[in-house]
C-alpha positions in Angstrom: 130.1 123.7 139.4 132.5 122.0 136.9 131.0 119.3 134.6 132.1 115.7 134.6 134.0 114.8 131.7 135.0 110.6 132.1 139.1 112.1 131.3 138.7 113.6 134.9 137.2 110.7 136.6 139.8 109.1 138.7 140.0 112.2 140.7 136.8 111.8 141.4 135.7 108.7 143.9 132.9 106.6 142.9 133.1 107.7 139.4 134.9 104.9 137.5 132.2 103.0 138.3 129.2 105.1 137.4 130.9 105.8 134.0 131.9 102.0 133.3 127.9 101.4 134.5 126.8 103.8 131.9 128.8 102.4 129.2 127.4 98.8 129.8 124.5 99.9 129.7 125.0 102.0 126.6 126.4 99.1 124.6 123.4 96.7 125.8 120.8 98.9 124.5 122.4 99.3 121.5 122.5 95.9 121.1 119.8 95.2 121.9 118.3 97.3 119.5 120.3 95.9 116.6 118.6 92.3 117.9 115.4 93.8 117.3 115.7 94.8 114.0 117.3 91.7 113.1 114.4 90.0 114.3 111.5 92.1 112.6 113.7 91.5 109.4 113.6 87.9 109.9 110.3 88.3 110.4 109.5 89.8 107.3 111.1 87.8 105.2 109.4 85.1 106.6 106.3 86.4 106.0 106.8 88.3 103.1 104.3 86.4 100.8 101.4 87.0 103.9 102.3 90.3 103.7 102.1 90.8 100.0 98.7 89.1 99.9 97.4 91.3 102.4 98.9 94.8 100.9 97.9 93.6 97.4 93.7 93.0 99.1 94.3 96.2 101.3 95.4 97.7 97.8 92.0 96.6 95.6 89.8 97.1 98.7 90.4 100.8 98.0 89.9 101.3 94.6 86.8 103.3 94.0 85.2 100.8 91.4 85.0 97.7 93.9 83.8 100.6 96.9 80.8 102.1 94.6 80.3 98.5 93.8 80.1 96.9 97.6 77.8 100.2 98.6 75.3 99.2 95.4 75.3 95.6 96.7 74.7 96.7 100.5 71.9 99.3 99.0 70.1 96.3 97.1 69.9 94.1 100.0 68.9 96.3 102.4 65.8 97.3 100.0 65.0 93.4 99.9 64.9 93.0 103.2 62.5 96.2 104.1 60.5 95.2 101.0 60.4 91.6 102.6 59.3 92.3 106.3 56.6 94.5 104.4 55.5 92.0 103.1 55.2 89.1 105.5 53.9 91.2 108.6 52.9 89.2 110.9 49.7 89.7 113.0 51.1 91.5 116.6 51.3 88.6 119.3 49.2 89.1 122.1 51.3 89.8 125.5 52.0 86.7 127.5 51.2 88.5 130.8 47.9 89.7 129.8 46.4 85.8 130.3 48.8 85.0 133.2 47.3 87.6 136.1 45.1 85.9 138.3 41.6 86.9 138.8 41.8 87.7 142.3 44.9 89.9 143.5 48.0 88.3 145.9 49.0 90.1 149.1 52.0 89.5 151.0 50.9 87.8 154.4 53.7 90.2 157.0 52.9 87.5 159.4 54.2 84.4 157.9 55.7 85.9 155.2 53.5 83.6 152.7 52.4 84.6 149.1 48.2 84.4 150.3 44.9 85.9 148.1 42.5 87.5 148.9 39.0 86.3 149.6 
């Protein structure tokens, strides 16, 4: 089967239009794609100072002085705060269901469907 080639397209019916189709649609991506980048350049350039600031942070967050020194800091606190619930344990709080069952036990009446106790 011979290829289609757009030259050969008026001898075939239907065709003008499919190529003509494709071509729009060609050229609209395309630009389309140029608006895009246009706009994510605006964009930057807007923004450019925000972006600096937060390269420039993402840049000293990762150097390995500031990182030993944030895991020293995190190691100190966490040793003052298990050598502070050491010290101020509290006595253990009696259950609060312990002194709320009642001395004799409930049973469901099936008749009435009432909460009664027992005698």
């Amino acid at each position: 089967m011979p290829t289609f080639h757009p030259q050969n397209a008026s001898k075939v019916p239907g065709k003008i239009a499919f190529v003509a189709a494709q071509c729009i649609v060609c050229c609209l991506v395309f630009v389309l794609g140029l608006l895009m980048l246009l706009a994510t350049l605006c964009l930057i350039i807007e923004y450019f100072p925000w972006f600096l600031a937060i390269g420039l942070l993402m840049l000293i967050a990762t150097t390995p002085e500031l990182q030993q020194g944030i895991s020293a800091a995190v190691e100190r606190k966490k040793r003052e705060y298990e050598s502070k619930s050491t010290q101020t344990s509290e006595p253990p709080v009696a259950e609060p269901e312990a002194h709320m069952t009642p001395e004799r036990p409930i049973k469901m009446s099936l008749r009435s469907g009432r909460l009664a106790q027992k005698k």
